[in-house]
N, C-alpha and C positions, 0 to 999 in steps of 0.2 A: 417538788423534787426537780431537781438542776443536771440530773446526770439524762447524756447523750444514749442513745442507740439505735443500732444498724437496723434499715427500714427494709424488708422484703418487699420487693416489689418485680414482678416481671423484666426483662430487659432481651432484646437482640444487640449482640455482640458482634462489632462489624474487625473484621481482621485483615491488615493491608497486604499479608502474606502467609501464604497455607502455613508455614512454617514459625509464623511467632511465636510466641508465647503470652503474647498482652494482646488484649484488643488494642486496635487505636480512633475505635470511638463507639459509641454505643447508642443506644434508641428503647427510653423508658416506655413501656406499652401497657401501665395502668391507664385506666380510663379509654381503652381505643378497642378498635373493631376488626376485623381481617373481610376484605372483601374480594372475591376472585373477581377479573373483569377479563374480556377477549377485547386485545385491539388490535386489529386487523389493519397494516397500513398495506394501502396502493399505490403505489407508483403510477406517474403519466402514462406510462404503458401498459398496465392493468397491474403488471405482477406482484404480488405482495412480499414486503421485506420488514425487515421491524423486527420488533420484540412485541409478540402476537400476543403469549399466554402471562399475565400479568396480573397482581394483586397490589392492592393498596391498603397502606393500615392509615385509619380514619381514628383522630384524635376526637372523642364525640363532645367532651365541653365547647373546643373551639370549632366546631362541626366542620372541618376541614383535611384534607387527603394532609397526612404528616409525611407519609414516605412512599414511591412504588417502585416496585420488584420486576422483574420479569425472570421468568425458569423460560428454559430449552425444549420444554414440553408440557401439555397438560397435566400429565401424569405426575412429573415434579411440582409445580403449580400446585396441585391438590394437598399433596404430599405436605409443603409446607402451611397453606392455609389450614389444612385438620391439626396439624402438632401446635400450630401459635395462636390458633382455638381454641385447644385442651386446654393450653398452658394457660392462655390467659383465663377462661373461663374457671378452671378451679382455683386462681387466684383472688375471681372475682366470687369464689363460694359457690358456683353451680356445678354444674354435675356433669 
């Protein structure tokens, strides 16, 4: 049988303005991971600046960081690694 159909598959939707209404690009997240990571930059003068609180979603066939994030706070940070956990994970049939 020769007929097409729509594959359900996980996806973050990236939006170039709060206001669109299309994405204008997007990021398949079957097969990948959510990993929170702290990077801490310093500056020559000790103080630190950067985008500190950061995850990375790790593509695991190609065993390679696919994209990373940074939030404004830990708390955000969490926030989004537990939701694109869930999400992928009940996509992938766990629990």
């Amino acid at each position: 049988n020769n007929k097409s159909s729509d594959a359900v598959v996980p996806m973050l939707l990236f939006y170039w303005f709060e206001s669109s209404p299309n994405p204008s690009s997007f990021m398949v997240l079957d097969e990948s991971v959510v990993v929170p990571v702290e990077r801490p930059t310093v500056r020559n003068d000790g103080a630190e600046e950067g985008n500190k609180h950061c995850f990375d979603i790790v593509h695991l066939p190609a065993k390679r960081v696919t994209r990373s994030f940074s939030a404004l706070d830990i708390e955000s940070r969490d926030k989004w690694v537990k939701c694109l956990t869930t999400v992928m994970s009940e996509f992938q049939g766990g629990s």
